[in-house]
Backbone as a chain_set.jsonl record, in Angstrom:
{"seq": "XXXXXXXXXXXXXXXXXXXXXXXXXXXXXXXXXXXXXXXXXXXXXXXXXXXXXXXXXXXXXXXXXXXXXXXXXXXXXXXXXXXXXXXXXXXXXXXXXXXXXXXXXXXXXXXXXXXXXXXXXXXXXXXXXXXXXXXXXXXXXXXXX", "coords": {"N": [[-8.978, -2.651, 10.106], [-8.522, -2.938, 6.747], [-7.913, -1.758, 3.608], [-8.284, -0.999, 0.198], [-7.825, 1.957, -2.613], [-8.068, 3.504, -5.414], [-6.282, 6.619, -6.196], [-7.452, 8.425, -7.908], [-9.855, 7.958, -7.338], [-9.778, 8.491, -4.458], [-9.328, 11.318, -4.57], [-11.209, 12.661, -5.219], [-13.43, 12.385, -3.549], [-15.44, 14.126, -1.032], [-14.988, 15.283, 1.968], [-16.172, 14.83, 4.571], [-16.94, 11.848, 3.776], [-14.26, 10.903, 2.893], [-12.955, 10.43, 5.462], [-14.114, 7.805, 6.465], [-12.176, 6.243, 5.417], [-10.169, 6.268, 6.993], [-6.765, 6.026, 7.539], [-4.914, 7.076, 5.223], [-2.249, 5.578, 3.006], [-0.032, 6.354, 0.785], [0.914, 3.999, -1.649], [3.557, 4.059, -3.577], [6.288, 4.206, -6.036], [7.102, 6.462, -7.047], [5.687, 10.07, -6.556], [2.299, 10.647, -7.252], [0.777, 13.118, -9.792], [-0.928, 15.737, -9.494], [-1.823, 14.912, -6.617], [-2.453, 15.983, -3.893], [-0.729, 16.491, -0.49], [-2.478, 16.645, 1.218], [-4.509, 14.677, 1.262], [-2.964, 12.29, 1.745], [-2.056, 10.228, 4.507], [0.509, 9.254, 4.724], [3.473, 7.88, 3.067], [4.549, 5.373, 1.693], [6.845, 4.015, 0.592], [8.674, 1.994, -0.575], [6.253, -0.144, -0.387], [5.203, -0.155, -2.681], [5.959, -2.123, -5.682], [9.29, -2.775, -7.098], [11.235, -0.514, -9.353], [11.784, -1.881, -10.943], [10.801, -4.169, -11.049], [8.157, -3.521, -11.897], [8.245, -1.963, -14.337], [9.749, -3.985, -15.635], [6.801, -5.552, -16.052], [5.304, -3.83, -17.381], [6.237, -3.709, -19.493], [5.962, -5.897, -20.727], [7.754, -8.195, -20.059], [7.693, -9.801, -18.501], [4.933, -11.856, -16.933], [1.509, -11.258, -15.673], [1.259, -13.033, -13.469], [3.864, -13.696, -12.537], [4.837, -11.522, -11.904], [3.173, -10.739, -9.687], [4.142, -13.252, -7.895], [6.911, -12.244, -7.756], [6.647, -9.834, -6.257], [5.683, -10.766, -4.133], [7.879, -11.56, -3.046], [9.633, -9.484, -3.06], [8.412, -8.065, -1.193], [8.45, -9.748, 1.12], [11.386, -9.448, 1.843], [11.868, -6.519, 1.97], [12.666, -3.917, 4.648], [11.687, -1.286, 6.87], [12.538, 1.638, 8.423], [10.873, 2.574, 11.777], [10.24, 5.645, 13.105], [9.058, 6.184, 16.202], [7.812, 7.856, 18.786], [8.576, 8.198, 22.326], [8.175, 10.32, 25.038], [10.57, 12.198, 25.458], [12.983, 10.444, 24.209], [13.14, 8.709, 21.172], [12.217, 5.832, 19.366], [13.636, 3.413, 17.314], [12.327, 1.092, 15.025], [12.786, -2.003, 13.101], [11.204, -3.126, 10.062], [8.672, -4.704, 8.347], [6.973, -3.469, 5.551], [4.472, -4.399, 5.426], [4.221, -5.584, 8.216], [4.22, -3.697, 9.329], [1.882, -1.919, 7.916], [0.132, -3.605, 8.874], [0.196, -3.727, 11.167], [-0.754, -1.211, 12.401], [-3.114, -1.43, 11.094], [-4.68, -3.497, 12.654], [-5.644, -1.238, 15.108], [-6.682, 0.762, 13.405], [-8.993, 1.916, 10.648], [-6.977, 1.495, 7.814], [-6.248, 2.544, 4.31], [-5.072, 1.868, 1.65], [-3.167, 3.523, -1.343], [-2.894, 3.416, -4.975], [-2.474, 5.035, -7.847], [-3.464, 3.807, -10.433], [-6.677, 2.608, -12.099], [-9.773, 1.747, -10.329], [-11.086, -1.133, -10.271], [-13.058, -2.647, -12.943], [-16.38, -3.96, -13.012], [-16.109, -6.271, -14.683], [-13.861, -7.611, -14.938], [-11.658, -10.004, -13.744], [-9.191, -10.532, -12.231], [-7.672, -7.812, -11.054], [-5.209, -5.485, -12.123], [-3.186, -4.563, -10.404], [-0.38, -3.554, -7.767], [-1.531, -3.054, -5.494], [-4.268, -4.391, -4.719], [-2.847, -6.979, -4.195], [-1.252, -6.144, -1.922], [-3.088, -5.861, 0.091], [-3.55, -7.667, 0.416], [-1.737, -9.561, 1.368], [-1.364, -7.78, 3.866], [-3.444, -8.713, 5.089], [-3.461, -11.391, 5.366], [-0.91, -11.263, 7.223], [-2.165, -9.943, 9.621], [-3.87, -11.844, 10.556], [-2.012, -14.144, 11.682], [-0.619, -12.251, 13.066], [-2.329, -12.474, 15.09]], "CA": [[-9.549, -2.84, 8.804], [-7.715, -2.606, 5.452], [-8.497, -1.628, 1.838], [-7.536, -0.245, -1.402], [-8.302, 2.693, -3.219], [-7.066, 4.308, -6.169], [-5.996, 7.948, -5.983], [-8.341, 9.347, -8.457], [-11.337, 7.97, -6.141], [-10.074, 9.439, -2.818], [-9.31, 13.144, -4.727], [-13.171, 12.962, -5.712], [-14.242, 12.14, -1.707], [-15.81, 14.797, 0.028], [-14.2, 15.187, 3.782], [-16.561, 13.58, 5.366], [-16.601, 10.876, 2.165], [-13.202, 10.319, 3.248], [-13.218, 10.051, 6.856], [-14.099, 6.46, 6.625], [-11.343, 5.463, 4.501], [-8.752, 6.006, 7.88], [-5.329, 6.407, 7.302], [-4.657, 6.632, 3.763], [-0.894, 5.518, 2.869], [0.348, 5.768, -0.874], [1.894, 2.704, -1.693], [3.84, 4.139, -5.13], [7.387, 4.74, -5.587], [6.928, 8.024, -7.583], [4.094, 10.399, -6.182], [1.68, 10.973, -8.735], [0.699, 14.091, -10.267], [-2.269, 16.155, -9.232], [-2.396, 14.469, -5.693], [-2.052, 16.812, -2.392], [-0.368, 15.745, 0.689], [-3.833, 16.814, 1.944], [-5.077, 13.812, 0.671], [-2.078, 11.359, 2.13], [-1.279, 10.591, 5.697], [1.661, 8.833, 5.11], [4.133, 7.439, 1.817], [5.567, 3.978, 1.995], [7.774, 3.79, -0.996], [9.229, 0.013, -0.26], [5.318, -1.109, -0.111], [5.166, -0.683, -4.296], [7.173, -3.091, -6.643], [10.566, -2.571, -7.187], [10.966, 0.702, -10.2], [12.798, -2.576, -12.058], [9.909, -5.046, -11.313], [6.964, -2.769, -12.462], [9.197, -2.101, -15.615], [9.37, -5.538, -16.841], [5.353, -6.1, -16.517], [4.701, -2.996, -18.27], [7.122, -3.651, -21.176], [5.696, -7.647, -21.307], [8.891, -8.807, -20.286], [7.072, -10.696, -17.696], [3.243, -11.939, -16.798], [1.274, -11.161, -14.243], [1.843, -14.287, -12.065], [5.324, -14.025, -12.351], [4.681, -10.16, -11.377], [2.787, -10.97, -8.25], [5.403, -13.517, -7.138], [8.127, -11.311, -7.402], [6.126, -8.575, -6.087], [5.466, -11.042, -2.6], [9.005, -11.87, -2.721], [10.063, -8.282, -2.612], [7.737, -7.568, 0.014], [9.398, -10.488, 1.925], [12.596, -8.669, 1.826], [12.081, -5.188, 2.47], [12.452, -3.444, 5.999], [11.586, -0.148, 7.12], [12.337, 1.938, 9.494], [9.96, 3.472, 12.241], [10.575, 5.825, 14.478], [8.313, 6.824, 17.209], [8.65, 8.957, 19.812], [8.401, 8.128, 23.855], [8.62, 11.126, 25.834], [12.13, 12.601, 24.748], [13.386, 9.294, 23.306], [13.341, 8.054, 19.919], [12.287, 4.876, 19.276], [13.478, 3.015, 16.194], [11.91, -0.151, 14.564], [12.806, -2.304, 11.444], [10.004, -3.85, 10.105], [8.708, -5.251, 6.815], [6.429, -2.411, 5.757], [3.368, -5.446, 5.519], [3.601, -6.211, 8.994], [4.136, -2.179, 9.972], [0.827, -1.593, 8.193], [-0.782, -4.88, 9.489], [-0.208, -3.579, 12.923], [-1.999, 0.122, 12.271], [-4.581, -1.838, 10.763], [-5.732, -3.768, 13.804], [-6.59, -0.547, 15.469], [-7.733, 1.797, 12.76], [-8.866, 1.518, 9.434], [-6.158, 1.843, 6.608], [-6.351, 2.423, 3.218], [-3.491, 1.628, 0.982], [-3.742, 3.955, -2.515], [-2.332, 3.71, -5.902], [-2.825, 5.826, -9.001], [-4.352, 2.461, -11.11], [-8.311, 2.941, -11.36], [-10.891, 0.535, -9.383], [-11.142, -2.544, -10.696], [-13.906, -3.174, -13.574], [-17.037, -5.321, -12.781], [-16.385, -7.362, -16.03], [-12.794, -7.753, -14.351], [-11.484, -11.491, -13.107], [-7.972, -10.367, -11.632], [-7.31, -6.363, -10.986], [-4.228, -5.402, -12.147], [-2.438, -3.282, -9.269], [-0.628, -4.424, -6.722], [-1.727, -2.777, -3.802], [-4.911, -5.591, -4.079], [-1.939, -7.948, -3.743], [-0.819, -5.766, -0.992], [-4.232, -5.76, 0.498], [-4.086, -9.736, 0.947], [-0.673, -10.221, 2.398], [-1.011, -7.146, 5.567], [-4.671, -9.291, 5.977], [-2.315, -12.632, 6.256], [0.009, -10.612, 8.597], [-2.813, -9.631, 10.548], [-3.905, -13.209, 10.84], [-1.036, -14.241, 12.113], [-0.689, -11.26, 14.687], [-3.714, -12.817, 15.998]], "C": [[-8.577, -2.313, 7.752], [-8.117, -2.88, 4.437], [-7.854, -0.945, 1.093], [-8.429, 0.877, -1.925], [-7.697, 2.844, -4.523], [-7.228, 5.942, -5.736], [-6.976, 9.256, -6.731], [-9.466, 9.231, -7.608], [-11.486, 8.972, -4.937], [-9.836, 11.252, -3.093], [-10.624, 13.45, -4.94], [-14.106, 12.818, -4.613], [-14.407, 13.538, -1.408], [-15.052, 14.548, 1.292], [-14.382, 14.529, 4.178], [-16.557, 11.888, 4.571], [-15.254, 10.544, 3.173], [-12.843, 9.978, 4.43], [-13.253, 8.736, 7.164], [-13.396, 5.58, 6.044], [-10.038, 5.743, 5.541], [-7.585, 6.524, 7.679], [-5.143, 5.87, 6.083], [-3.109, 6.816, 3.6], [-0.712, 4.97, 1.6], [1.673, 4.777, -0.521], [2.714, 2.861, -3.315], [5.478, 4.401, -4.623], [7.91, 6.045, -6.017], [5.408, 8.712, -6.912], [3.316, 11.238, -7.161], [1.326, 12.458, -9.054], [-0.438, 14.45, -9.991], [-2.734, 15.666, -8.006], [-1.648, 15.69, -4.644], [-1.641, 15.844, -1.434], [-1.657, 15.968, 1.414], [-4.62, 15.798, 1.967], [-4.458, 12.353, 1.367], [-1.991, 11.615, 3.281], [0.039, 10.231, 5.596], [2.099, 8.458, 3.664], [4.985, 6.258, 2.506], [6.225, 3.719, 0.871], [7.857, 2.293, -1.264], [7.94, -0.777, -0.464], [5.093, -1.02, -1.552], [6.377, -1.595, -4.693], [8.199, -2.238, -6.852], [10.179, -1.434, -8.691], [11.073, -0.87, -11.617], [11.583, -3.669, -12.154], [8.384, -4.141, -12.138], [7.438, -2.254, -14.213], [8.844, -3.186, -16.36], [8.13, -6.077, -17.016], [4.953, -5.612, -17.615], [5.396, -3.051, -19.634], [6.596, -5.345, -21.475], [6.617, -8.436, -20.923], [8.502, -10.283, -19.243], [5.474, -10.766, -17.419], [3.061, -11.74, -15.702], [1.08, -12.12, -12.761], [2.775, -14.156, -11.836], [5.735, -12.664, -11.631], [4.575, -10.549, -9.717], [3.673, -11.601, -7.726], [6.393, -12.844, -6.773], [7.606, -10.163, -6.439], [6.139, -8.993, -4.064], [7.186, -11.353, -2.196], [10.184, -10.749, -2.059], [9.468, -8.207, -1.345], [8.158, -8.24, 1.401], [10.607, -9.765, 2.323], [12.617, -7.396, 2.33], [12.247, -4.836, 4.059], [12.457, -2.069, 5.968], [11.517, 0.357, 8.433], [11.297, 2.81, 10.456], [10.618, 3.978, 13.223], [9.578, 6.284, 15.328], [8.824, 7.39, 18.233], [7.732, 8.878, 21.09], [8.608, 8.991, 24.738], [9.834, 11.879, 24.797], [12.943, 12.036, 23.858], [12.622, 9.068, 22.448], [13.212, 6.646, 19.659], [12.794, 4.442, 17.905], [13.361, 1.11, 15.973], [12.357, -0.781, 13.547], [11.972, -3.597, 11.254], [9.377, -4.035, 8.828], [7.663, -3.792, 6.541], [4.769, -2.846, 5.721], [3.353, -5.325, 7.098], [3.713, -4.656, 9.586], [2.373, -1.8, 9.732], [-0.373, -2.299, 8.985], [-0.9, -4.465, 10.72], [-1.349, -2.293, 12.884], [-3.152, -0.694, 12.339], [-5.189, -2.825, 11.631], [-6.1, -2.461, 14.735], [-7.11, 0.939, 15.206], [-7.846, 1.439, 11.12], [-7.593, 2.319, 8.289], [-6.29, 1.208, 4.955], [-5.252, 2.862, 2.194], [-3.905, 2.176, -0.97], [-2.384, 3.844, -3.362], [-2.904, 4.299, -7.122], [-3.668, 4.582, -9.877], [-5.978, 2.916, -10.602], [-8.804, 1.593, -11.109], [-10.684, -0.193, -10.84], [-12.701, -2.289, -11.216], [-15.135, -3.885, -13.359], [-16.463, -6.433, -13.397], [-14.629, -8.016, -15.962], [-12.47, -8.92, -13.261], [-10.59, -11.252, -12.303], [-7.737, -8.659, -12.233], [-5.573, -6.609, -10.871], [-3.064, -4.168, -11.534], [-2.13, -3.953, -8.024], [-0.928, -4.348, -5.056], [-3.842, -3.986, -3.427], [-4.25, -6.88, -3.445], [-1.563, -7.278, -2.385], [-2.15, -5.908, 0.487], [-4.241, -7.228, 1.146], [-3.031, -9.43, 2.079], [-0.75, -9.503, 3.504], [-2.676, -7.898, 6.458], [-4.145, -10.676, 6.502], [-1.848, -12.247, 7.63], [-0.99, -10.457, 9.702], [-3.748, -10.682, 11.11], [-3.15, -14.099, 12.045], [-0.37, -14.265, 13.246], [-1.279, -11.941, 16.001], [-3.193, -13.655, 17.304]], "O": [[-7.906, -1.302, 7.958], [-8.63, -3.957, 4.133], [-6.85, -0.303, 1.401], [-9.645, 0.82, -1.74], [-6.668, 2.188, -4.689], [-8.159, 6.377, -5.06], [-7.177, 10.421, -6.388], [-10.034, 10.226, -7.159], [-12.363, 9.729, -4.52], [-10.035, 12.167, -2.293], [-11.046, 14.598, -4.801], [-15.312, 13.061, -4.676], [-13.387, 14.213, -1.547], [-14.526, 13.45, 1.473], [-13.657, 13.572, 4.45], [-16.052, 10.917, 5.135], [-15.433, 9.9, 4.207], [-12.238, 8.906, 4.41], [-12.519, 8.342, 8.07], [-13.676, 4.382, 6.005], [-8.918, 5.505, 5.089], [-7.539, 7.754, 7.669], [-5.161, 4.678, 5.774], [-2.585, 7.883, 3.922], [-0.965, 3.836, 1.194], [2.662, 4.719, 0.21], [2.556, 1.98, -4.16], [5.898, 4.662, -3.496], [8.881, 6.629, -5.535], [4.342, 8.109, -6.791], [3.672, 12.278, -7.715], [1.843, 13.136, -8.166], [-1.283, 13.573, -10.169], [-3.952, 15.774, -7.868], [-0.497, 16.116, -4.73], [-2.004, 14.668, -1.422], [-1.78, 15.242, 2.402], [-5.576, 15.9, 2.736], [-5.215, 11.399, 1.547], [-1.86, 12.788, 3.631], [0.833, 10.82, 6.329], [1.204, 8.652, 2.841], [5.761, 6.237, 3.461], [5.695, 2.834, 0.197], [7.186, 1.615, -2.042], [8.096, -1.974, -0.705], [4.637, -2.112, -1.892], [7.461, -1.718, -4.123], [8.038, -1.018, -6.797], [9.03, -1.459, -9.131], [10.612, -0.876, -12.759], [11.333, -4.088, -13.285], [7.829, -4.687, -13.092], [6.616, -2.338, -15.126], [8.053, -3.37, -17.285], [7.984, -6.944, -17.877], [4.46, -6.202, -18.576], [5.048, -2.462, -20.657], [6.948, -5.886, -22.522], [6.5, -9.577, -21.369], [8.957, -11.425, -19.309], [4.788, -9.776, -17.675], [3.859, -11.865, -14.773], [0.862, -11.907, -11.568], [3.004, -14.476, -10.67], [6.729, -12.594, -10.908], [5.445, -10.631, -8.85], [4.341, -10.927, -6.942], [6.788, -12.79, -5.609], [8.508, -9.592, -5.826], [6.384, -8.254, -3.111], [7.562, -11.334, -1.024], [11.062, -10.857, -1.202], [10.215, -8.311, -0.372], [8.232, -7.655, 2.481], [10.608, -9.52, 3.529], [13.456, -7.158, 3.199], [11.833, -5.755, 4.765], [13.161, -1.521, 5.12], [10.837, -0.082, 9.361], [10.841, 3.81, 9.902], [11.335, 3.391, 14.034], [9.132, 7.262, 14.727], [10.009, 7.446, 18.565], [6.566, 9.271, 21.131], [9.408, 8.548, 25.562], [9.796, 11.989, 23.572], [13.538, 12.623, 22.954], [11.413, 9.145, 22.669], [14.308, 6.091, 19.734], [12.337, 5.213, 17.061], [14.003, 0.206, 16.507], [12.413, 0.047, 12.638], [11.963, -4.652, 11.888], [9.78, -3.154, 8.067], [7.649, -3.016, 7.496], [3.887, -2.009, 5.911], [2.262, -4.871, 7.445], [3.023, -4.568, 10.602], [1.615, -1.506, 10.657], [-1.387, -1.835, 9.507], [-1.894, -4.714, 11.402], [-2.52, -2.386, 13.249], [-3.977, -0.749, 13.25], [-6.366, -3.058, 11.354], [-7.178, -2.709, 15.275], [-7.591, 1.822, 15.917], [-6.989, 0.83, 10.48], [-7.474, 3.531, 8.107], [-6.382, 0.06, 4.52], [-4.74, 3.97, 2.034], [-4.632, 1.524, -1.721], [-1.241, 4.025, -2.943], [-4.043, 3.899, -7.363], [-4.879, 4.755, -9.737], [-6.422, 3.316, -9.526], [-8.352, 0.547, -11.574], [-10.295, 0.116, -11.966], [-13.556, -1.874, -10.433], [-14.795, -5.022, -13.687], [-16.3, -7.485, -12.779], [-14.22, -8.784, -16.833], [-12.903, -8.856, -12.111], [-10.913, -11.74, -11.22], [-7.653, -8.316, -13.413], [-4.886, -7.33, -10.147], [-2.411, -3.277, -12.078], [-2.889, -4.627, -7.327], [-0.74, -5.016, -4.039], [-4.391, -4.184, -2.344], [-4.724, -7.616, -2.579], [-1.585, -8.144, -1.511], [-1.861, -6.031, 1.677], [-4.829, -7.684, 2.126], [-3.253, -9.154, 3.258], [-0.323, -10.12, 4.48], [-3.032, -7.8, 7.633], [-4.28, -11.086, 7.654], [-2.184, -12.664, 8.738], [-0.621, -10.878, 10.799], [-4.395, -10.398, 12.118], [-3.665, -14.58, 13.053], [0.136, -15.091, 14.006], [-0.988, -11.991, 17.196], [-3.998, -14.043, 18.151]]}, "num_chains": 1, "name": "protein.A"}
């Protein structure tokens, strides 16, 4: 299972509250202010927009279609490495960081946070892209299938 939060939500969870939100992995490329690693299992840097694409939305220089494209295009591109560990050995992986979480997330729930608050009722298209991120590791995990 996979979902979104923002970061102010999951600092306001109770323990157990949070418990059902899995493996929470910030998807930012700065880590925000006022959040504990107590709060994070993991940081994927590569799974936010580029410092240079999140830039040009927020200055207008571009719209948010042209955002999201770029945003899946990056995400196309990236690789990350994993390493795990077999006994004594070291494994290492390189792997988009979509289809890294896509795999977690067939067998536990993950929840992918960014500082941006929840999405509005009165709200047609949420503007953050870890809902965009939210689609494409449910593609990937499609896919997997």
């Amino acid at each position: 299972m996979i979902r979104e939060a923002s970061t102010t939500t999951l600092k306001s969870l109770s323990p157990e509250q949070r418990a059902s939100y899995g493996l929470c992995v910030l998807t930012m490329r700065k880590w925000p202010r006022g959040l504990g690693w107590n709060k994070v299992n993991m940081w994927i840097k590569t799974a936010a927009p580029s410092e240079r694409l999140l830039s040009e939305w927020q200055r207008g220089v571009i719209g948010w279609d042209m955002f999201l494209a770029c945003y899946r295009a990056e995400q196309a591109c990236y690789l990350t490495t994993i390493v795990t560990r077999q006994g004594q050995a070291s494994k290492y992986v390189q792997c988009s960081p979509v289809a890294y979480l896509a795999r977690i997330a067939q067998h536990m729930p993950v929840t992918v946070l960014c500082w941006e608050r929840e999405i509005c009722p009165d709200e047609t298209h949420p503007r953050c892209h870890r809902f965009e991120l939210v689609k494409l590791i449910e593609q990937e995990m499609e896919v997997a299938k």
